[in-house]
C-alpha positions, 0 to 999 in steps of 0.5 A, spaced: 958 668 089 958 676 089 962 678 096 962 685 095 957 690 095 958 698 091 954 702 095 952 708 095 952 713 102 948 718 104 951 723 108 947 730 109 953 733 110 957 731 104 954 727 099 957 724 094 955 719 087 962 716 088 960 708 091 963 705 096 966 699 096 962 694 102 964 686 105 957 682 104 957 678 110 957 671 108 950 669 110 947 675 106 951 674 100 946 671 096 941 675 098 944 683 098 941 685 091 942 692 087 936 696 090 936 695 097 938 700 102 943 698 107 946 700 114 953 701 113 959 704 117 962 710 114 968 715 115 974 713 121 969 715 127 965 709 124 958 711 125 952 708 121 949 711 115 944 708 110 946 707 103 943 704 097 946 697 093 948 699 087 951 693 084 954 687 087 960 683 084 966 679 086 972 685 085 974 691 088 979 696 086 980 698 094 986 694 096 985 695 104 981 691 108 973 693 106 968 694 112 962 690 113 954 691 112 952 693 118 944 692 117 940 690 112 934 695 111 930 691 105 928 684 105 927 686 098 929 691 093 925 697 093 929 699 087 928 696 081 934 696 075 930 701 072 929 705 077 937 705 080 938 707 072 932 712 073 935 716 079 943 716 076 940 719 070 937 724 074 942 726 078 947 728 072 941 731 068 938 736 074 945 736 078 944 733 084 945 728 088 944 720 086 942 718 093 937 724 093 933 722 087 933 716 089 930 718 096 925 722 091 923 716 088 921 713 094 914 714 098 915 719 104 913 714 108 920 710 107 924 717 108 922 718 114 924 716 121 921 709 122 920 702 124 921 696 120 915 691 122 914 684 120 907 680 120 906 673 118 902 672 112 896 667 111 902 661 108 905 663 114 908 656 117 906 654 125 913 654 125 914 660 123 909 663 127 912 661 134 919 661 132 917 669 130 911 671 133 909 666 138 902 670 140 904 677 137 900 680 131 907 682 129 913 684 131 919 690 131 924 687 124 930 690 130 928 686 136 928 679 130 934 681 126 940 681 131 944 676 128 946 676 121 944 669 121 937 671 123 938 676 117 939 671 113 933 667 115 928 673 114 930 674 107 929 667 106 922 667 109 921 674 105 922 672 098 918 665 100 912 670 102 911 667 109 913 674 112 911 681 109 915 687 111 912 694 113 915 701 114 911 705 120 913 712 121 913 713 128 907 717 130 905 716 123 902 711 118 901 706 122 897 699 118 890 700 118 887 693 120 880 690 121 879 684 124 880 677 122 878 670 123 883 664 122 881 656 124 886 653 130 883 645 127 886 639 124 881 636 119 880 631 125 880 635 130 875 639 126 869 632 127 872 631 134 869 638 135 862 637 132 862 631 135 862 635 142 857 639 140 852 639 144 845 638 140 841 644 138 847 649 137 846 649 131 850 656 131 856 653 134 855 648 128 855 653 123 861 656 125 865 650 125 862 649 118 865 655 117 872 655 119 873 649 116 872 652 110 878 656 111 883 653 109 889 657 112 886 663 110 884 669 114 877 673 113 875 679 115 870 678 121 865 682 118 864 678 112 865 671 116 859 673 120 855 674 114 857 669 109 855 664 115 851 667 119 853 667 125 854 672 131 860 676 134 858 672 141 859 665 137 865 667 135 868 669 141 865 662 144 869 659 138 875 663 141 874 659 148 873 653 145 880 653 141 876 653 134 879 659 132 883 666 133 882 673 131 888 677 128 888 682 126 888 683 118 892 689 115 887 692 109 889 697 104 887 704 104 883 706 099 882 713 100 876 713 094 873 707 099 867 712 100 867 716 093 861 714 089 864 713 082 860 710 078 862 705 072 862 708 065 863 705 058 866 707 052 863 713 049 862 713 041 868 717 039 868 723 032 872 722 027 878 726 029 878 723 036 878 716 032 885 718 029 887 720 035 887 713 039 889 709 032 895 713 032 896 712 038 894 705 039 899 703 033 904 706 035 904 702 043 905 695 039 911 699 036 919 698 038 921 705 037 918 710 042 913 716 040 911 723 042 904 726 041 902 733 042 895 732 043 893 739 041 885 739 043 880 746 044 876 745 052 872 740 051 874 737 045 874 730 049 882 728 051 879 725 056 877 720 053 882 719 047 886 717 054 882 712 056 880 709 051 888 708 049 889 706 055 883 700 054 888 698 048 894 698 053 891 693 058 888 689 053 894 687 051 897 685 058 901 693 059 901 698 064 899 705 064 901 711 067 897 718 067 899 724 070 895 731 071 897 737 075 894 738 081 890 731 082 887 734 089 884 740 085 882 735 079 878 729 083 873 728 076 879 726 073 880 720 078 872 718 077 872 717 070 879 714 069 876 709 076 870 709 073 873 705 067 878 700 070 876 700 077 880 696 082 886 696 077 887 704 079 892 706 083 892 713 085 898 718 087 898 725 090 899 729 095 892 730 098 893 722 101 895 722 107 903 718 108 900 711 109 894 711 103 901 713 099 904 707 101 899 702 101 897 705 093 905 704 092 906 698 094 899 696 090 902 698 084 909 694 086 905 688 087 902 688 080 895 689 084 894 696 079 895 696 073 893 704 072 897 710 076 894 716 075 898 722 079 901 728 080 909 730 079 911 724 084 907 719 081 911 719 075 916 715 079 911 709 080 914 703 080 910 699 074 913 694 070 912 693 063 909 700 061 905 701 055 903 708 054 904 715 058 900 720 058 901 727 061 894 732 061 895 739 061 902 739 059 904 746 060 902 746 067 908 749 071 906 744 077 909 739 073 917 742 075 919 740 082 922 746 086 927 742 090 933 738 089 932 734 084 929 740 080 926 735 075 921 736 070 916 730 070 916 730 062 923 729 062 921 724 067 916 721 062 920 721 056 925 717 059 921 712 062 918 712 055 925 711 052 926 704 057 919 701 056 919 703 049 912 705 048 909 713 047 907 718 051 901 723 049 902 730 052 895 732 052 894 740 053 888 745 049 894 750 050 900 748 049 908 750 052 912 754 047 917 749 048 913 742 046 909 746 040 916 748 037 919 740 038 911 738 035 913 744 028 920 740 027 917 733 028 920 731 034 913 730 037 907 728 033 901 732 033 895 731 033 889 736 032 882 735 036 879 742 032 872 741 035 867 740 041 866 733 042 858 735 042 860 740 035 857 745 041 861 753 039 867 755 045 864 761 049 863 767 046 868 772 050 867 779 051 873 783 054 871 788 059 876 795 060 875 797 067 879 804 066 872 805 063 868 802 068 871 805 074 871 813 069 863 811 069 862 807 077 864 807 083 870 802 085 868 795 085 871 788 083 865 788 078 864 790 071 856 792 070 855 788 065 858 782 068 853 783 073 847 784 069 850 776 067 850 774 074 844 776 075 841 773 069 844 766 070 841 767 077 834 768 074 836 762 069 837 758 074 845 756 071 851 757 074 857 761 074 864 761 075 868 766 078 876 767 077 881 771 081 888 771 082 889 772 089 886 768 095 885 773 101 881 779 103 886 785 101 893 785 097 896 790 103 895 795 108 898 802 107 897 808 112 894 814 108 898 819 111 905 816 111 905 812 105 907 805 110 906 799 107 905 794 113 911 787 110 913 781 113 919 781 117 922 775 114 919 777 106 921 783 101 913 782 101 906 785 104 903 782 107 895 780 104 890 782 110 885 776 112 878 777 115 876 770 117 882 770 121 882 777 122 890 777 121 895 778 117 899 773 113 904 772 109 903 768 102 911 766 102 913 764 109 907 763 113 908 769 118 902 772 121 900 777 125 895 781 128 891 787 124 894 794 125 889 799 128 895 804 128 900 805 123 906 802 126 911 808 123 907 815 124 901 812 129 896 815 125 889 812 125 888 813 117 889 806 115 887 803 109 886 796 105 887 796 097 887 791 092 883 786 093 882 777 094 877 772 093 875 773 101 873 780 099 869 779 091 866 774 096 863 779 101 862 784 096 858 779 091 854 778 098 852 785 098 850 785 090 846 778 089 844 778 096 840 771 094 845 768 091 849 762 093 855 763 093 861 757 094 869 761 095 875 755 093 882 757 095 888 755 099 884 757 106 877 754 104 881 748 101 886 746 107 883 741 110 884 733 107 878 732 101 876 738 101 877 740 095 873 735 093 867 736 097 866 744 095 866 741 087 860 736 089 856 741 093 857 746 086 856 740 082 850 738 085 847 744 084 847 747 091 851 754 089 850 758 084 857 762 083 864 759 085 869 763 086 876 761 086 883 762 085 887 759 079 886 752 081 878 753 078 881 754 072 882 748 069 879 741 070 871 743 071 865 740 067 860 742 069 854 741 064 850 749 068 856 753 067 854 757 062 858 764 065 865 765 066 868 771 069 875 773 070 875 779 075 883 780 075 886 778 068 892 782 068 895 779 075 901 775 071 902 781 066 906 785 070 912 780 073 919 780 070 918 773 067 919 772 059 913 767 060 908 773 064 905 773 056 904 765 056 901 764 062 896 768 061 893 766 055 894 758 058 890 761 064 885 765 060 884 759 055 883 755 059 877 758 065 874 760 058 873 753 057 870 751 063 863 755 061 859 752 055 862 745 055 854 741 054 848 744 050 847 750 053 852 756 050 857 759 055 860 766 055 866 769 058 867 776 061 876 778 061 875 784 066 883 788 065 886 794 064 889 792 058 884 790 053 889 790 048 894 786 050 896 780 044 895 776 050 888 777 052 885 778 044 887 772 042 885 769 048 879 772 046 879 769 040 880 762 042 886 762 037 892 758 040 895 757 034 895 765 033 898 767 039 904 760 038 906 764 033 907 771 035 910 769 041 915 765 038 917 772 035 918 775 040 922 769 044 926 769 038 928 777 038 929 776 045 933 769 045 928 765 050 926 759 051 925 755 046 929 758 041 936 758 047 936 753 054 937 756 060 940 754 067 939 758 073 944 759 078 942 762 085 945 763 091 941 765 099 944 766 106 942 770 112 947 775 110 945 779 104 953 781 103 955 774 103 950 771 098 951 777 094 959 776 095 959 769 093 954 770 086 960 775 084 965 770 084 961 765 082 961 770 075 968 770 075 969 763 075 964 761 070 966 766 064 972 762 063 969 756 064 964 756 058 963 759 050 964 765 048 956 764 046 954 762 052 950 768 055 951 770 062 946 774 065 947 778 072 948 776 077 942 781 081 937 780 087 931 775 085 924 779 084 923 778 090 929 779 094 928 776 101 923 770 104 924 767 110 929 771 112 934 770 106 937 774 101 937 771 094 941 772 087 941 769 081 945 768 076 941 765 069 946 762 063 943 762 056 946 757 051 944 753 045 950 749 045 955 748 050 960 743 050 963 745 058 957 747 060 955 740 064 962 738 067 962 746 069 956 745 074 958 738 076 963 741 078 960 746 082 955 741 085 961 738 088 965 745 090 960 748 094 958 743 098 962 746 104 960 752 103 953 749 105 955 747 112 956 755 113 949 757 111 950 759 104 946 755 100 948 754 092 942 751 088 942 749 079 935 749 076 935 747 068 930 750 065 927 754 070 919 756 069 920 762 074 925 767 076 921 769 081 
């Protein structure tokens, strides 16, 4: 019997992946498994900290005298085996903390400040009942569990399912309960009651007929009314009469309760489709695992090839994990994998709310769902026995998470593929460099849709010079000929679509006669004017003021607005197509929970005629009238100092391109920019991702980027601009002797943007191909520069960063 428990502490201050030694009380020790989290006494001043059991076993190298668990956390693990080896992978692979990535894992809602509530279950015995909860509904784990004997108990009960467990956040994600109806009655007290009824009270009748039918279970009051057709006021009078009590009855929230998704059935596939789902489909009953680069044009039907292979997955009695970027900005995609498999869905993102997260992750725990589909996050879910993974636009950025652990969800899903042993498809019209290379050497297999599901051409594109335009018109956001389109499809009755790559009404404001640009305070960043708001905000930090009248540094009146944003094109298109109806998507039209999904109802519905959004109306719109797209800004991206500014055009471009034409009627797309000839926008021009894959990679390997080297970026803030440039400098000189000769060292310099919220960042980028020290040098520097932490200079390790911005 294991008396000792490895734990893993979690101490803000001074994180380490070292375990710590733990006694297990004796009531607990056949109960403490590997995947709880415990309360534990940590350092000589014995204060409490959480902790996750690693493993339990009998031996301990540490010859003193153990302390004990103080408190045990979890009535069950929440952490499974794979999970704890998921979270130690992912500490040495992206050089943070074990404890930290196993916290990412987790939904907010079991990170957060909460309280543990216990409710009876419906195979609650009565003993139980009165023994715990007496009258009450539930009751606070803390108020119960204060012995470790009462402890042990609550395990007991837990894993016989006559308690359940639930995290409240305080304030926050409180259990959304409806009310239930539960039969107080013996079978013979039940005939004693019918026999006291007195004649005629049919109703009366009818609900003891009905309780007895209940066998234990609590329904819902809604549905035992109509189901017995009796009323609230013979329910209450059954209440008086100790036939029955209401309890309250916790249901799960749905946040798609109240969507109208339809059912769908499999469509007739072509035949590059076939081969697709064959492929995958035989590669499912394999033992080895098997990448796919599902390379399809925009409208090429990927979205079925996913489900129809998930179909297969199920049939076998295997779970499915989908992920797509931003699934707030996508609710189509949630409809049609919905439509398909129903209740056996589970969805992930960040548009839930704390609680809907917490009842779709422990549906998917219960083995209630058997498909996720989600965004970054929702890579973690907790499914068992996976058969397919599959990941939609591979090459979004959003797929990378910022903070520690900075992990990329395809080497998440690549490493679930490998313990589970089944495939993952990553699917993408435009691939990243770096999965298209992996997929020419035959470390991915690809697998080609050439052609629009309908044999419907891609949209012709035209690209608009506007050097030309503003020599010929006066300064505008539109070209005349995409005007003379907007009109048309107006007359037409169709509908447009309209890109731009800033939210807002004007980049910045600038005094005229002094050349002042009004900035943030926090940020080395202008601020972007907003006329809803009639402020100024700033996009990094959130700092907001109000609209200069005067220039602050030479008091003139002559201040002006320049540049432009989707607040703006707005006004103006007003003006221009005074009939038009007109829909604006954007960070500040979309704040608000659903309301992405809404706007694209009411644009898909056919009550607006041109949508205007920024980058998140790029992708994942099928909309059969959209037969005109224009892109107002094409050259917003090419301009910034990043080596892939060339191929997040081209993807962007590529892929708003595709939303115009995808049913019978054919689609053109205006590119309005200053640089026609750009490589980038002529082959997004002509639709030819293999084209630009190839010159592209020529000019990675001239300039030894990414995928032809692997990179690491090293960045230092502090509210001190000399201190964090102070620490980057002697970080260069205790790295150069640490790695090989080969190993490029880039900097240190001051990011692009050099300041936001008050601090001063400077990075350091390594480049290597191969380096054997390079993984015991930053796992070094992860554990050195924790002390500087507490001072405020903060040290970060991104590998494979997607900006350097």
């Amino acid at each position: 019997m294991a008396q000792i428990a490895q734990v893993l502490v979690d101490v803000p201050t001074m994180q380490t992946d070292r375990p710590y030694s733990y006694q297990i009380p004796t009531a607990w020790q056949s109960q403490v498994q590997p995947g709880m989290r415990v309360v534990v006494p940590f350092g000589r001043g014995k204060r409490r900290v959480q902790g996750l059991v690693l493993k339990c076993d009998d031996v301990t190298t540490f010859d003193g005298d153990l302390k004990a668990i103080d408190a045990v956390v979890d009535l069950a693990p929440v952490l499974n085996h794979e999970g704890l080896e998921l979270s130690a992978w992912l500490a040495q692979s992206t050089f943070a903390f074990q404890i930290t990535c196993a916290q990412t894992m987790l939904p907010a809602v079991m990170r957060a400040k909460y309280v543990k509530i216990l409710r009876p279950t419906a195979t609650t015995s009565a003993q139980v009942q009165q023994d715990l909860f007496a009258t009450e509904t539930s009751v606070v784990y803390d108020q119960v569990a204060t012995t470790p004997e009462a402890v042990s108990r609550l395990l007991r009960l837990q894993a016989a399912g006559e308690v359940d467990v639930y995290y409240q956040v305080k304030n926050q994600a409180r259990k959304k309960t409806i009310m239930g109806i539960k039969a107080t009655l013996s079978a013979a007290e039940f005939d004693q009651a019918l026999g006291d009824v007195r004649k005629g009270a049919a109703k009366q009748v009818a609900l003891l007929n009905g309780l007895q039918t209940l066998n234990g279970e609590v329904l819902p009051q809604k549905d035992f009314e109509q189901r017995f057709d009796v009323s609230d006021a013979v329910i209450r009078t059954g209440v008086q009469k100790g036939w029955l009590k209401k309890q309250p009855l916790e249901v799960y929230r749905d946040p798609y309760a109240t969507a109208d998704i339809q059912a769908t059935k499999p469509l007739t596939l072509n035949d590059e489709q076939q081969v697709a789902v064959d492929q995958i489909t035989a590669a499912v009953n394999q033992p080895a695992t098997t990448t796919f680069l599902l390379e399809g044009v925009t409208g090429s039907g990927k979205t079925e090839v996913y489900l129809q292979s998930i179909a297969a997955v199920l049939a076998q009695g295997k779970t499915a994990l989908m992920l797509v970027p931003e699934i707030s900005l996508t609710p189509q995609m949630v409809q049609r994998v919905k439509g398909r498999f129903g209740k056996a869905v589970a969805v992930l993102h960040s548009g839930l709310s704390s609680g809907e997260k917490y009842d779709e992750w422990r549906r998917i725990k219960r083995h209630e769902a058997q498909v996720v589909v989600g965004a970054r996050s929702a890579v973690f879910a907790p499914l068992d026995n996976i058969g397919l993974i599959i990941m939609d636009e591979e090459h979004e950025s959003s797929y990378k998470q910022d903070d520690a652990p900075r992990y990329h969800a395809r080497q998440v899903a690549l490493w679930r593929s490998q313990y589970h042993h089944c495939p993952v498809v990553l699917g993408s019209a435009t691939p990243s460099l770096e999965s298209r290379a992996r997929a020419e050497k035959g470390v991915y297999q690809r697998l080609v849709l050439a052609d629009r599901v309908n044999k419907r051409p891609l949209p012709k594109v035209s690209i608009i010079d506007m050097k030309n335009e503003l020599q010929k018109h006066a300064e505008s956001n539109f070209s005349q000929a995409l005007l003379v389109a907007l009109q048309d499809r107006l007359d037409r009755h169709e509908q447009s679509v309209l890109m731009l790559n800033r939210r807002g009404y004007s980049s910045f404001v600038l005094c005229r006669d002094c050349g002042f640009v009004l900035k943030c305070p926090n940020c080395d960043i202008s601020l972007t004017l907003h006329m809803d708001t009639h402020t100024m905000k700033c996009h990094y930090c959130g700092h907001e003021e109000a609209i200069p009248r005067v220039c602050p540094n030479c008091h003139s009146r002559q201040i002006r607005y320049y540049g432009t944003g989707t607040e703006k094109v707005e006004e103006e298109l007003r003006d221009l197509l005074p009939d038009a109806r007109i829909i604006r998507m954007d960070n500040d039209t979309t704040r608000k929970k659903g309301a992405h999904a809404k706007l694209l109802t009411r644009f898909g519905s056919g009550e607006a005629d041109i949508l205007i959004g920024t980058q998140m109306i790029a992708k994942g719109l099928d909309f059969p009238n959209v037969t005109l797209v224009g892109v107002l800004n094409a050259d917003t991206a090419l301009g910034l100092p990043d080596f892939r500014a060339s191929e997040r055009t081209f993807q962007l471009l590529t892929q708003v391109s595709g939303r115009a034409g995808r049913a019978e009627k054919t689609g053109h797309v205006y590119i309005q920019t200053f640089n026609p000839d750009h490589y980038a926008i002529r082959f997004a021009q002509h639709h030819d991702y293999e084209g630009f894959f190839k010159y592209e990679m020529r000019m990675r390997h001239q300039g030894g980027y990414p995928p032809y080297y692997f990179t690491v970026q090293l960045t230092a803030s502090d509210l001190d601009e000399a201190i964090a440039a102070k620490r980057m400098y002697q970080l260069l000189q205790w790295l150069k002797p640490r790695l090989t000769p080969n190993t490029v060292i880039l900097g240190p310099t001051p990011k692009p943007i050099a300041r936001v919220n008050r601090r001063y960042y400077y990075q350091i980028v390594i480049k290597y191909k191969q380096d054997p020290n390079l993984t015991a040098t930053l796992s070094t520097l992860l554990q050195e520069t924790q002390a500087q932490q507490r001072q405020g200079l903060q040290i970060a390790i991104d590998v494979e960063p997607l900006h350097f911005m």
